[in-house]
N, C-alpha and C positions, 0 to 999 in steps of 0.2 A: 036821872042819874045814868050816866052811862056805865057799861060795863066793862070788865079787864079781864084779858086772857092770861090765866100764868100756865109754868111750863108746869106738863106732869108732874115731873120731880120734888118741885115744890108743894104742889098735892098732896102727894104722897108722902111729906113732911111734913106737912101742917094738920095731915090725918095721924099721922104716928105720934103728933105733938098733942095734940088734943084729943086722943080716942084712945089712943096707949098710955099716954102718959109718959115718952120717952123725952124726958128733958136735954136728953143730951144731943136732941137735933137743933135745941136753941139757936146756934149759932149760924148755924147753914141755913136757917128760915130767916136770922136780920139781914144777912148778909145778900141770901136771895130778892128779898123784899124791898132791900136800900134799891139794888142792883133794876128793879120795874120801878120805884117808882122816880129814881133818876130818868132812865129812859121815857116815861109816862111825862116830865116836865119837859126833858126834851122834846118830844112830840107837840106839845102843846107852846111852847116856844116858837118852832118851826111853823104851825099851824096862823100861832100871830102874826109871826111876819108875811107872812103870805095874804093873811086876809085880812089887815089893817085897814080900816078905812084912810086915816093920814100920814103921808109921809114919814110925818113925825114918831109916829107909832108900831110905823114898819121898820124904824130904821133902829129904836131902840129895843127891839124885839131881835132883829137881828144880830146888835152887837152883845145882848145877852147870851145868845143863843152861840154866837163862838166864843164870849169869853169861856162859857163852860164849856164847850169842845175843846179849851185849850187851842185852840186857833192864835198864834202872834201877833201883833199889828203889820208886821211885816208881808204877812203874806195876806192881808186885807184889802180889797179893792174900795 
């Protein structure tokens, strides 16, 4: 299993969440959380396209990878 870096902040949320019992960081830990592990799919996205063994797999990996950038077809090579 690899490992995930988050920021302090989050830490420091997720400590007040479960060691204080301060419910009301709720919201700023999904919101931080959505926010890694979008970025953690996109990494691993990028990661595919790059080391696909077949074309085919590079190239579907790729256009996954800008639909969620929100990338157009327009500006697609």
């Amino acid at each position: 299993m690899k490992n995930v870096q988050i920021s302090q902040e989050l830490f420091f949320l997720l400590v007040r969440y479960f060691l204080i019992g301060q419910e009301e960081t709720e919201p700023e830990i999904a919101k931080a959380l959505e926010k890694k592990m979008d970025a953690l799919v996109m990494r691993e996205l990028y990661t595919q396209y790059k080391t696909a063994p077949t074309e085919e797999e590079k190239e579907k990996a790729r256009r996954e990878y800008l639909d969620r950038r929100g990338v157009p077809d327009s500006f697609r090579w």
